[in-house]
Residue frames relative to the residue before (quaternion, step in Angstrom):
aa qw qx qy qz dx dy dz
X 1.0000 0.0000 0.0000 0.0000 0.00 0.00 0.00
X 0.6924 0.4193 -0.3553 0.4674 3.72 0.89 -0.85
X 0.6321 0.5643 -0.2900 0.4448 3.48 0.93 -0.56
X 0.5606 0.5156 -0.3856 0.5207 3.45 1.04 -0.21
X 0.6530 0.5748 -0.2305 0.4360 3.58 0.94 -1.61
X 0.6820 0.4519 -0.3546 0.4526 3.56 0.50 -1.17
X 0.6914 0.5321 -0.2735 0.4050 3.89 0.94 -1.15
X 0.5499 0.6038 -0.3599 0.4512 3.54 1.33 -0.76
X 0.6820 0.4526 -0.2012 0.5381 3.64 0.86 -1.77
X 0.5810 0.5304 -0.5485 0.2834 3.79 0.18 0.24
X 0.6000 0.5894 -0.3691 0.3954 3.43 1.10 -1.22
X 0.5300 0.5410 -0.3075 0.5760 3.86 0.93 -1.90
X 0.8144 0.3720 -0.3607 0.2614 4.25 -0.42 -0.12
X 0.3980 0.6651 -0.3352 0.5356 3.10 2.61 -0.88
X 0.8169 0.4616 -0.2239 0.2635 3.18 0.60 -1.62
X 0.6442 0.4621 -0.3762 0.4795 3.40 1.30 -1.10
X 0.7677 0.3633 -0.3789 0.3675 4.08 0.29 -0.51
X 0.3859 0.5866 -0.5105 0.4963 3.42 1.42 0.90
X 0.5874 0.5850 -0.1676 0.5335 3.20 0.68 -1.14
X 0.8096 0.3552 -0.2311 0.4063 3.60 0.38 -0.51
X 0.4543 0.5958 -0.3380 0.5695 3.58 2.04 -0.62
X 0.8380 0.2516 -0.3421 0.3427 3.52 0.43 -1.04
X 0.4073 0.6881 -0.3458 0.4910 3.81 1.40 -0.33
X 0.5800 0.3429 -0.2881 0.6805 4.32 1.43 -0.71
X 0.7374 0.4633 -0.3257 0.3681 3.40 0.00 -0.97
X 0.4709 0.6324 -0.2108 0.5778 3.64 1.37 -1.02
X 0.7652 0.3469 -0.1197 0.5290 3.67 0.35 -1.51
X 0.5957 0.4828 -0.3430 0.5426 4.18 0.66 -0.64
X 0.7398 0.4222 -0.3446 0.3947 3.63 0.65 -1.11
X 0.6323 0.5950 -0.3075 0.3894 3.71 0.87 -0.86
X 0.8517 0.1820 -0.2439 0.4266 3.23 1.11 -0.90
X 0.4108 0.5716 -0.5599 0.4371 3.26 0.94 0.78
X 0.5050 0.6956 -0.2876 0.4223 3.44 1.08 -0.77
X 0.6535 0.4821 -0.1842 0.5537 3.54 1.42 -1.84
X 0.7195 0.5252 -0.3038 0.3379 3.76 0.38 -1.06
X 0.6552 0.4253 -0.3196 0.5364 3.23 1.46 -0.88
X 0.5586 0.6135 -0.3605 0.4262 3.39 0.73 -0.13
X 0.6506 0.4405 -0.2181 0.5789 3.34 1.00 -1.05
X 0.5520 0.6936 -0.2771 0.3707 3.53 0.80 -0.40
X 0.7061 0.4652 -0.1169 0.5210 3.04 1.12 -1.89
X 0.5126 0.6275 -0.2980 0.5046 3.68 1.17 -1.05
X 0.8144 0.2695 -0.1890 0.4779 3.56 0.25 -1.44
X 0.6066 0.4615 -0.4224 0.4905 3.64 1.27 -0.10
X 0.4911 0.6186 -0.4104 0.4558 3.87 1.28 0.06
X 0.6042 0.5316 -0.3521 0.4778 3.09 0.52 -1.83
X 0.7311 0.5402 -0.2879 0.3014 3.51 -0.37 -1.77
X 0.6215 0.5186 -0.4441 0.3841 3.53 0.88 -1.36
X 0.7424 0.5306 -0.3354 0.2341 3.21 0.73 -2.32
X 0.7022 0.6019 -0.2407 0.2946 3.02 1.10 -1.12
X 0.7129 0.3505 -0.3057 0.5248 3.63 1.02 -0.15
X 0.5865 0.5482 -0.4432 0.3988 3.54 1.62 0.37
X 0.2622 0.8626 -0.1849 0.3911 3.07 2.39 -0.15
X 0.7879 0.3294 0.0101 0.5202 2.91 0.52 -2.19
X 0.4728 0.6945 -0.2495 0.4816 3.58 1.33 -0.58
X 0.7942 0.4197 -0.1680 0.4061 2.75 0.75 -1.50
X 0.5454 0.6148 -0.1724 0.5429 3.57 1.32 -1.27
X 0.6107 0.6117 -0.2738 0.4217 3.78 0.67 -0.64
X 0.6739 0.5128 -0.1141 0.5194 3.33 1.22 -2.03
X 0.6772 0.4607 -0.3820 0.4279 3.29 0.97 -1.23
X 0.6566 0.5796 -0.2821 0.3915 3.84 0.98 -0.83
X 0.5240 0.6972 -0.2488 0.4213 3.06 1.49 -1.00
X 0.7662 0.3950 -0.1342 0.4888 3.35 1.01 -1.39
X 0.3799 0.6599 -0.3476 0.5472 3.42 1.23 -0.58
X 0.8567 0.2890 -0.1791 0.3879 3.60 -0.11 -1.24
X 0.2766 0.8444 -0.1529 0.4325 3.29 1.83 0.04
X 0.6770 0.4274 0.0365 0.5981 2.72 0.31 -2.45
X 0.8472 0.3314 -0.2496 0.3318 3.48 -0.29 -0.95
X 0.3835 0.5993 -0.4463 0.5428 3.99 1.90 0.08
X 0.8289 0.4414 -0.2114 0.2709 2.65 -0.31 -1.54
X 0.6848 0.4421 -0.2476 0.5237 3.78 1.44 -0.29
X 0.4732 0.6264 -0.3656 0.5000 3.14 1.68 -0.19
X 0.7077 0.4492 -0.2377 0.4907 3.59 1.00 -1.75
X 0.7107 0.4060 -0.4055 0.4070 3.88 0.53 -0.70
X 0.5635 0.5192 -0.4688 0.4395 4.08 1.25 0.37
X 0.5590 0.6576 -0.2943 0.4104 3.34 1.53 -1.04
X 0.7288 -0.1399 0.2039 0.6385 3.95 0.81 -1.18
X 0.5494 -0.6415 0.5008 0.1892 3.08 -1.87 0.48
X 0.7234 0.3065 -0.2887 0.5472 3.58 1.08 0.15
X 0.2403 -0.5587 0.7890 0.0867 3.61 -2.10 0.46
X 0.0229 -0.3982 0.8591 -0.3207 2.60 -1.63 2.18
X 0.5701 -0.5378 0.5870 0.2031 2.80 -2.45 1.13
X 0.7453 0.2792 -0.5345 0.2844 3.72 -0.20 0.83
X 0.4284 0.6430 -0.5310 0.3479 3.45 0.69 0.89
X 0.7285 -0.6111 0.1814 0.2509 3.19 -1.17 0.89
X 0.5524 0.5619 -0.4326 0.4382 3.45 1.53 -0.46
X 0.7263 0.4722 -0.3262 0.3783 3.76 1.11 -0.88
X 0.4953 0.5173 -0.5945 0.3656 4.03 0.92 0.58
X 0.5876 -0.3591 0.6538 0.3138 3.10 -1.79 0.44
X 0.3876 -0.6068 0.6940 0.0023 2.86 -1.57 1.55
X 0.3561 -0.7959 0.4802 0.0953 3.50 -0.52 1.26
X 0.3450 -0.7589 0.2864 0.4723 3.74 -0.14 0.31
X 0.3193 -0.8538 0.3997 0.0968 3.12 -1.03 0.94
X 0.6772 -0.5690 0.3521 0.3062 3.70 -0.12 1.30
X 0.4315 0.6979 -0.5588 0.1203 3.82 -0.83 0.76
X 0.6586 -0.6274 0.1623 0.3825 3.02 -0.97 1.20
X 0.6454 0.2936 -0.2311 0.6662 4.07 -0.48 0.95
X 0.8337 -0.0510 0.0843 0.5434 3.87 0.22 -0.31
X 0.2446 -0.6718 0.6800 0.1623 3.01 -2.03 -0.32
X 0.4033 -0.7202 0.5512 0.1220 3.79 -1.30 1.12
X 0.0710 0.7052 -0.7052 0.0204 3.98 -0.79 0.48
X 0.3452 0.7272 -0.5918 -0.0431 3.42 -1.89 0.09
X 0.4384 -0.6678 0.5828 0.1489 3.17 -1.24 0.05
X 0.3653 -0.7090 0.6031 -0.0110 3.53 -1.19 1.36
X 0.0192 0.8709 -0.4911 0.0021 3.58 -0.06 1.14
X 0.4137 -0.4919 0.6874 0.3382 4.21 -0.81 1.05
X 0.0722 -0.6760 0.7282 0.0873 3.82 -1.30 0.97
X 0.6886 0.4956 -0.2440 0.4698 3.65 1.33 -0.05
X 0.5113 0.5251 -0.4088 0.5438 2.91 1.13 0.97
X 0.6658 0.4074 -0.3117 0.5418 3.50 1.65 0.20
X 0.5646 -0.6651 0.3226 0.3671 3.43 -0.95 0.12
X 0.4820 -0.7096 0.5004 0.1171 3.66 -0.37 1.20
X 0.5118 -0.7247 0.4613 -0.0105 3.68 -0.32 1.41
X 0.6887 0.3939 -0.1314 0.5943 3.44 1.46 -1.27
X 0.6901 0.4872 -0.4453 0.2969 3.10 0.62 0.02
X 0.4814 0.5124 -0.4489 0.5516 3.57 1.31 0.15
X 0.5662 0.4246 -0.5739 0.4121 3.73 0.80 0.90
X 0.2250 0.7611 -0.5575 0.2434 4.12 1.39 0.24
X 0.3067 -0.7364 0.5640 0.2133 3.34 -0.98 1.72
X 0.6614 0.4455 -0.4118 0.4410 3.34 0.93 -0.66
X 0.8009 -0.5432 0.2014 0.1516 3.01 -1.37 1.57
X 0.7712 0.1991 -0.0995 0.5965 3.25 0.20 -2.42
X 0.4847 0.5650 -0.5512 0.3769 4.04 0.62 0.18
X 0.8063 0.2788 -0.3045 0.4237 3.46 0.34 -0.94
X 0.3484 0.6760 -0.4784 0.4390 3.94 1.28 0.05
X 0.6162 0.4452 -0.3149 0.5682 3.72 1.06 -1.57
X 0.7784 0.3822 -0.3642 0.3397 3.63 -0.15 -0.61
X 0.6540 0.4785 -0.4183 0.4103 3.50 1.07 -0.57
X 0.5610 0.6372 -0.3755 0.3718 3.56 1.25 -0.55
X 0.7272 0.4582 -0.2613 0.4393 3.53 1.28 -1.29
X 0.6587 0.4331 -0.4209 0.4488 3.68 1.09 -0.67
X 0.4861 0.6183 -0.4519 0.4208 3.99 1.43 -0.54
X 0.7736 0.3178 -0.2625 0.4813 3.93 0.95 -0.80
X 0.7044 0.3124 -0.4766 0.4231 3.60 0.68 -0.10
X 0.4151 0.5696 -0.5454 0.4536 4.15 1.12 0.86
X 0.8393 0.3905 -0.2339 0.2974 3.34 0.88 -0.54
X 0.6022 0.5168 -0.3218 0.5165 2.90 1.85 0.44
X 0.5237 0.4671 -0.4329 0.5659 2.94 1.47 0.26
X 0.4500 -0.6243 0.5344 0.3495 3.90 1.00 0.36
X 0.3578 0.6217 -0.5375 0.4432 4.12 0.91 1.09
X 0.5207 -0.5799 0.4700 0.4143 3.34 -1.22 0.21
X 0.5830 -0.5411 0.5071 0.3319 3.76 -0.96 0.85
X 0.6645 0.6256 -0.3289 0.2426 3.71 0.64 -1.17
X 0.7828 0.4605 -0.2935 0.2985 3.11 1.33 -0.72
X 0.0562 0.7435 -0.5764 0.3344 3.05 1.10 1.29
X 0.7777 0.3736 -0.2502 0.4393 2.82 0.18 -1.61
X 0.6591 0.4563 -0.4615 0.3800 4.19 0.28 -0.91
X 0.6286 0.3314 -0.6060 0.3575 3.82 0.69 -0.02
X 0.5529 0.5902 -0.5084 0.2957 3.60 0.73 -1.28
X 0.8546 0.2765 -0.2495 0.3618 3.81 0.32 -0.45
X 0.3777 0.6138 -0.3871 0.5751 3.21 1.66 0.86
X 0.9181 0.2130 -0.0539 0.3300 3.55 0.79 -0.78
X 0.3351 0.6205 -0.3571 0.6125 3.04 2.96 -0.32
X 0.5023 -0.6426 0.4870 0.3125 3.82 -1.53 1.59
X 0.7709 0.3373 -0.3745 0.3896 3.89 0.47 -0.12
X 0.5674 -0.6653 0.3763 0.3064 3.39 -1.68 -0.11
X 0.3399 0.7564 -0.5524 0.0849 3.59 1.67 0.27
X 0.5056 -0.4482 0.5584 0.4813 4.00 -0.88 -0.06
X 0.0762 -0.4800 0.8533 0.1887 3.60 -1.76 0.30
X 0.8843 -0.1609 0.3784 0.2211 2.69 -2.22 0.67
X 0.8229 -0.1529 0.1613 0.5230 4.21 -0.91 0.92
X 0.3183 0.6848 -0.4890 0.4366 4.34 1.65 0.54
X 0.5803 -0.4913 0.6489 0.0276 3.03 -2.12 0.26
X 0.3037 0.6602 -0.6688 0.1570 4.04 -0.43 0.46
X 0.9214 -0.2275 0.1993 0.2441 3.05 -2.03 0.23
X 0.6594 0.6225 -0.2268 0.3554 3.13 1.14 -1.22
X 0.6668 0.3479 -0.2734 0.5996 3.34 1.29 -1.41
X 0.8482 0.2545 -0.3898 0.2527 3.95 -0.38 -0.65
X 0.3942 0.6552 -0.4739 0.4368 3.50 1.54 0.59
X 0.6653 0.4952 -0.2177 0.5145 3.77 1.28 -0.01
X 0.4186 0.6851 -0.3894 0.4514 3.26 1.68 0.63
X 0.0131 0.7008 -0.6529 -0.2870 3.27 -0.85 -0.33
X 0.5363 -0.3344 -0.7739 -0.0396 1.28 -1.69 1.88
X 0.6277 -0.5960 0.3309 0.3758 3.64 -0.76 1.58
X 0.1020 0.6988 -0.7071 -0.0364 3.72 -1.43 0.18
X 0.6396 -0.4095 0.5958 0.2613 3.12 -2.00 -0.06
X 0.4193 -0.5400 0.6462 0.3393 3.36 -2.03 -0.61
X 0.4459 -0.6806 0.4231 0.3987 3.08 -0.61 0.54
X 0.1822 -0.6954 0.6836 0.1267 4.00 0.81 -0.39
X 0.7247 0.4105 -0.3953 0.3873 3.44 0.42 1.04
X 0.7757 -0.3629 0.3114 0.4118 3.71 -0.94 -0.61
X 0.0621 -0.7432 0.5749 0.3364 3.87 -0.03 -0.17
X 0.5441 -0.4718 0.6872 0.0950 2.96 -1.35 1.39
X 0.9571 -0.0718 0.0765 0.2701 4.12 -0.06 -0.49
X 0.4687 -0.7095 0.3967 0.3459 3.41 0.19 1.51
X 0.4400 0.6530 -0.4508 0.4204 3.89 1.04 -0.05
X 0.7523 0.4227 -0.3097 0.3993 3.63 0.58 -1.46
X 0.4282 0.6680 -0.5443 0.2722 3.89 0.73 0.52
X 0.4912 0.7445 -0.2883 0.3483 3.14 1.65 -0.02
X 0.6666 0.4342 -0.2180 0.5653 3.29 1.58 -0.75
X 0.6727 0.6083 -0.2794 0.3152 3.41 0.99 0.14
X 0.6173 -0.5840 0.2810 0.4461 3.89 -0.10 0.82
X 0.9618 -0.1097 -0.1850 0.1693 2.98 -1.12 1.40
X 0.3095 0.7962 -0.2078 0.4765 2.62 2.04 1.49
X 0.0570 -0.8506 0.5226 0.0120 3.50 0.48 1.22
X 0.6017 -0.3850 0.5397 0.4455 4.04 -1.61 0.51
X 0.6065 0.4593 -0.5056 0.4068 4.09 0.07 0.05
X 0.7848 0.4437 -0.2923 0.3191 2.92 0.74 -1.55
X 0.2455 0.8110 -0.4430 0.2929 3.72 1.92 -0.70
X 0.8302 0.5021 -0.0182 0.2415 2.39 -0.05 -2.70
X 0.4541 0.5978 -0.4185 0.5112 3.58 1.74 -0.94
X 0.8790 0.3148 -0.0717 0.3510 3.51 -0.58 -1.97
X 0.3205 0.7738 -0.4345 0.3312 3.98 1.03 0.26
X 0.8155 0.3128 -0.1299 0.4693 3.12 0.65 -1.11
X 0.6930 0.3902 -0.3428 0.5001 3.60 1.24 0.71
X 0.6092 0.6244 -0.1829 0.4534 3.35 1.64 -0.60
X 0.1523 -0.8409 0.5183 0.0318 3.41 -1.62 0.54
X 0.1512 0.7712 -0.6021 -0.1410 3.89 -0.30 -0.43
X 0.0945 -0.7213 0.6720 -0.1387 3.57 0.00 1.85
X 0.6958 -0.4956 0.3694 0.3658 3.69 -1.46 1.01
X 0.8526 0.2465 -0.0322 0.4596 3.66 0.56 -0.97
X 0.5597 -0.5800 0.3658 0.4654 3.45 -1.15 -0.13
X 0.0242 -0.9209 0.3840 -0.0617 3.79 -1.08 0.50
X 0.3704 -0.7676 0.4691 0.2315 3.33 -0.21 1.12
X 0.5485 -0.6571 0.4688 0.2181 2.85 -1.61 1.00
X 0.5135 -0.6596 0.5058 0.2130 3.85 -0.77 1.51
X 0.1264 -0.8114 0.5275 0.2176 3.94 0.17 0.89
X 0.6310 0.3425 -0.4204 0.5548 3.83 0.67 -0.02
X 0.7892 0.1043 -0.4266 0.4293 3.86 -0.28 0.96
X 0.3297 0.7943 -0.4375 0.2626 3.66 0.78 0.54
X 0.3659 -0.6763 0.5599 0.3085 3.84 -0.33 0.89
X 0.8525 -0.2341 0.3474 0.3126 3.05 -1.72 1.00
X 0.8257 0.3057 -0.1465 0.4509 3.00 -0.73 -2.27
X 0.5969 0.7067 -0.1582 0.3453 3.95 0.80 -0.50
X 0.6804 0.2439 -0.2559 0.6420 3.16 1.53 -0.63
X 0.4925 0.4665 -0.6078 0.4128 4.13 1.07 -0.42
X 0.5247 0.6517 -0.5040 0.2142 3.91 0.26 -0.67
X 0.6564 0.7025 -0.1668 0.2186 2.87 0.82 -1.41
X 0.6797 -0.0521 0.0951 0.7255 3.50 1.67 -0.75
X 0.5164 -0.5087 0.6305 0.2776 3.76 -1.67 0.77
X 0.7912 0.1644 -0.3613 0.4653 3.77 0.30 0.16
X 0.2229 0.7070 -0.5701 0.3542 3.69 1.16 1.08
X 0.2199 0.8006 -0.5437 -0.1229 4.09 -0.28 0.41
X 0.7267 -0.4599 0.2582 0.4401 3.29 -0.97 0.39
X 0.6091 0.6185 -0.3425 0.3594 3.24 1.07 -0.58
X 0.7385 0.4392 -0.1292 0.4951 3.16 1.25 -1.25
X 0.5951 0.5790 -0.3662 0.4202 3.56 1.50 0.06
X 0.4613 0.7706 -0.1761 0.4030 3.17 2.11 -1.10
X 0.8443 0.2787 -0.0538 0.4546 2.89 0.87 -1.77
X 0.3694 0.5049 -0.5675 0.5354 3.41 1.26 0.60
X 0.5528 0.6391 -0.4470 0.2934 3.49 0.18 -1.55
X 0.8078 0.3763 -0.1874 0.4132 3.08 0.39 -2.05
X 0.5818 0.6543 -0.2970 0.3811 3.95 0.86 -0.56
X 0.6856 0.4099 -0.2438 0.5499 3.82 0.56 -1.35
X 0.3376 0.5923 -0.6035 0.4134 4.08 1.19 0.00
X 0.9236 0.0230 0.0183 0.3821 3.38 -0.19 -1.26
X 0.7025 0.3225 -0.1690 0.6115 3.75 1.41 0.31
X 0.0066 -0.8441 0.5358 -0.0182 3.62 0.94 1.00
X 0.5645 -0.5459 0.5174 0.3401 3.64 -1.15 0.25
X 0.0295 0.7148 -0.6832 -0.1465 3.66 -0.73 0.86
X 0.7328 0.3028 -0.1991 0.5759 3.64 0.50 0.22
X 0.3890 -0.6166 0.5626 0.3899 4.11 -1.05 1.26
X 0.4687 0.6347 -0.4813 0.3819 3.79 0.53 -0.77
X 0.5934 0.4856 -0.3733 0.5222 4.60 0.59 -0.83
X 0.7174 0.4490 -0.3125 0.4314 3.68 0.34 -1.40
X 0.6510 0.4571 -0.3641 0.4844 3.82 0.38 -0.85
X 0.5502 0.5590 -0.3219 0.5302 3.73 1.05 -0.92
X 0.6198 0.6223 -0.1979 0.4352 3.24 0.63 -0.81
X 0.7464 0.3450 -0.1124 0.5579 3.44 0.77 -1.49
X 0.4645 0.5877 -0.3806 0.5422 3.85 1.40 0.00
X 0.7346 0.4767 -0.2698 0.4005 3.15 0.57 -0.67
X 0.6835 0.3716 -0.2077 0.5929 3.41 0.90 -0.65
X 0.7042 -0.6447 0.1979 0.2219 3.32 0.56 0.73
X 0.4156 0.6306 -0.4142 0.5080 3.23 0.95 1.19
X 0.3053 -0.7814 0.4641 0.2843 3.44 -0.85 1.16
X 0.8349 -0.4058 0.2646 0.2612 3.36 -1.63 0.50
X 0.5879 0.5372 -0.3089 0.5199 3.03 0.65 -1.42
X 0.7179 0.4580 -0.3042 0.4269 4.03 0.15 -1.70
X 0.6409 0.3866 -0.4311 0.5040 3.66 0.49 -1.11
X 0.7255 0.3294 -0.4620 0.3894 4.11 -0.15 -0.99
X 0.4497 0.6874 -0.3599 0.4424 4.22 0.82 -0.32
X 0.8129 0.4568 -0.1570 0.3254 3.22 0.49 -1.42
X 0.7835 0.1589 0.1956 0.5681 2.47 1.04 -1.92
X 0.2279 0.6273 -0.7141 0.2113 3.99 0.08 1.45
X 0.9131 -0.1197 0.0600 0.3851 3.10 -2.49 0.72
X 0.7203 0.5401 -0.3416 0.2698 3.17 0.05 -2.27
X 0.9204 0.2975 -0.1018 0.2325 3.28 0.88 -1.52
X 0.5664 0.4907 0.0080 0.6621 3.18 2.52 0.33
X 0.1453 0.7969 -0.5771 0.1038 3.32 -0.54 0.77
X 0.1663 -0.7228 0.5949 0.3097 3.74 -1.17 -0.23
X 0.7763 0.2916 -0.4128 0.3767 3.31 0.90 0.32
X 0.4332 -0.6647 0.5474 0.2662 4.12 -1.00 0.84
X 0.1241 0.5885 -0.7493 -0.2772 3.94 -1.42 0.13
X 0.6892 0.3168 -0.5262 0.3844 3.96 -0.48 0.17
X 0.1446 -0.6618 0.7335 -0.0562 3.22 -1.44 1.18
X 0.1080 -0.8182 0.5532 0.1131 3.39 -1.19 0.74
X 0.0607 -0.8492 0.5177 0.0845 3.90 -0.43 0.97
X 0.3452 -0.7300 0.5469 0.2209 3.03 -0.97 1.56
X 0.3562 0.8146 -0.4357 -0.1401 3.94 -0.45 -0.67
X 0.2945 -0.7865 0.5251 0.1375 3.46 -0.91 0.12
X 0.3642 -0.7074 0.6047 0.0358 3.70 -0.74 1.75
X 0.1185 -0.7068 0.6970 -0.0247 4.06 -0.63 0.96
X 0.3360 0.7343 -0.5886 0.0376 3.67 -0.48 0.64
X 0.8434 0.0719 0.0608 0.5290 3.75 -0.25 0.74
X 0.7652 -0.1964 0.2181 0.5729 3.97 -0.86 -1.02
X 0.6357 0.4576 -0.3248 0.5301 4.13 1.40 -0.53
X 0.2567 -0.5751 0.7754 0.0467 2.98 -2.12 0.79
X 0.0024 -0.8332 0.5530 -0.0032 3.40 -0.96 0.72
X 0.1051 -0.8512 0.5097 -0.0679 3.30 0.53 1.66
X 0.1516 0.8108 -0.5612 0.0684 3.50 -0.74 1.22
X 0.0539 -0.7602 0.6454 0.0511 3.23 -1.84 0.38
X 0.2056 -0.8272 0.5183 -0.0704 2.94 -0.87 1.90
X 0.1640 -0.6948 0.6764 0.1813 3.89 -0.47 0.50
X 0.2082 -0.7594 0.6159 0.0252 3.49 -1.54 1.20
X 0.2233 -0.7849 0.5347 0.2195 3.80 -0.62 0.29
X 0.3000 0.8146 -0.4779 -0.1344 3.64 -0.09 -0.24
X 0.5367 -0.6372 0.5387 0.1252 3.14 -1.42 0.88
X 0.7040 -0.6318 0.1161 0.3029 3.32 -0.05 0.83
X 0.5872 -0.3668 -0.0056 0.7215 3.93 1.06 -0.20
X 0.5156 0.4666 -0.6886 0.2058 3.63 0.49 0.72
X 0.8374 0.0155 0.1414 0.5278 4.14 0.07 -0.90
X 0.4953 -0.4735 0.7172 0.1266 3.10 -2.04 1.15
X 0.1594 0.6920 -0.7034 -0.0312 3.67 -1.17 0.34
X 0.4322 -0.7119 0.5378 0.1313 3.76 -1.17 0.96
X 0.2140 -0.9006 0.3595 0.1173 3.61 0.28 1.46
X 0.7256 -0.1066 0.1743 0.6571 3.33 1.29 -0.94
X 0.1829 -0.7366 0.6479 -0.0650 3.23 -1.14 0.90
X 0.0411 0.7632 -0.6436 -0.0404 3.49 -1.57 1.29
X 0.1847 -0.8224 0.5315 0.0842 3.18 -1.14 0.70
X 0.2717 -0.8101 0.5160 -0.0608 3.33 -1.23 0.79
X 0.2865 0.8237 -0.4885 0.0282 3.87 0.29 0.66
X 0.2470 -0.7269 0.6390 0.0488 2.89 -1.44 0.69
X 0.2111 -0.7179 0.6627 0.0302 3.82 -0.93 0.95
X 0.3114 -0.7677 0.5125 0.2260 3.58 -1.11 0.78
């Protein structure tokens, strides 16, 4: 009888220290489950929190911005690229991170909206200059005209243009916007405009709230030949190389300028009056980038200013990254 009992009570001990393995195992999995959990939480917290400080940096970043750039328009009446707003902020050291950026002349590029100029022979000049900087980019000239009817408030067709009719036959169909572009990006939705070509005309282009002349002392190269059919490179060069150390403080120097190189007067004041020239810029774009801990805070801020009364902060993008 005991020998039966002792064999019976072996299985019932197999079973109960089974029963306990999976009751640990059961208990080991939950809270490994919990730690990683707590982990992720404290790897959240940590993130938000240096996108926080990141964030607070940029905001300071611009702040100190705003208040230059009203400093420099009391200081003088013109923008050229060796004044102090137009070096590259190095990055500067702060405790947990470091801040860097760059102050960009947006009026030294060509301004998309302005081929929305109600006044006629003004926007005729602009369609002529964006027709010559397409062809130096080796682009078709025509697509002057597809923005003018991308960004003009009605749908009549211009000349080799783009209306409703054709990008309603897309799939998926759309409109023109008959407005401003808000972002040299949206040339993408516009006839015969591929992400190559984007990537071509980016680095000369704008789409700034208003119309705007083109700042001749921070203008790219390929930017001032636009400007006129008897612009040559040569003569764009040798401005380039001039406004280094003898910027224009008056458009009245630059036309002087083009007199000299051998154009007559009459053509240079034709070509090139106020409307379509300026030496001084109010939209400034600042690229910059906030480092704080495991975050990157990559911004871009477009600024408007009004001459020495106020800085205003038109539009802002942001970009974070977490490591």
């Amino acid at each position: 009888m005991m020998a039966r009992g002792v064999e019976h009570a072996r299985p019932q001990k197999g079973f109960a220290l089974l029963t306990v393995m999976i009751v640990v195992a059961l208990i080991a999995i939950v809270a490994a489950e919990l730690i990683y959990r707590q982990g992720l939480a404290v790897q959240r917290s940590m993130n938000m929190l240096h996108q926080t400080q990141a964030a607070a940096v940029t905001w300071g970043l611009e702040s100190w911005v705003k208040k230059g750039l009203l400093l420099d328009a009391r200081a003088n009446q013109t923008d050229h690229l060796q004044e102090e707003w137009a070096q590259p902020l190095m990055p500067v050291p702060f405790e947990g991170g470091e801040v860097s950026g760059q102050l960009l002349d947006q009026q030294g590029l060509l301004n998309l909206n302005n081929l929305q100029e109600t006044d006629e022979t003004l926007r005729r000049k602009w369609q002529s200059v964006f027709e010559r900087y397409f062809q130096l980019k080796e682009l078709d000239p025509s697509l002057a005209a597809v923005v003018i009817d991308w960004v003009d408030a009605d749908n009549n067709l211009t000349q080799n243009g783009a209306e409703s009719d054709f990008y309603l036959l897309k799939q998926p169909p759309y409109r023109t916007a008959n407005q401003k572009m808000v972002l040299v990006e949206e040339l993408g939705l516009l006839k015969g405009v591929t992400a190559e070509v984007i990537e071509r005309v980016k680095p000369e282009l704008a789409a700034l709230p208003s119309s705007t002349p083109i700042n001749i002392n921070t203008a790219p190269e390929l930017v001032l030949q636009a400007l006129a059919d008897w612009m040559t490179p040569e003569m764009a060069t040798a401005w380039a190389v001039q406004r280094k150390t003898l910027p224009a403080d008056d458009t009245a120097v630059f036309r002087e300028f083009c007199v000299a190189q051998g154009v007559s007067q009459e053509r240079v004041n034709e070509d090139l009056p106020d409307d379509l020239i300026t030496v001084q810029t109010d939209y400034f774009l600042l690229k910059g980038l906030a480092a704080y801990g495991a975050s990157q805070w990559h911004t871009a801020a477009l600024f408007y200013r009004k001459g020495t009364s106020y800085v205003n902060l038109v539009q802002r993008w942001v970009d974070v990254a977490d490591d």
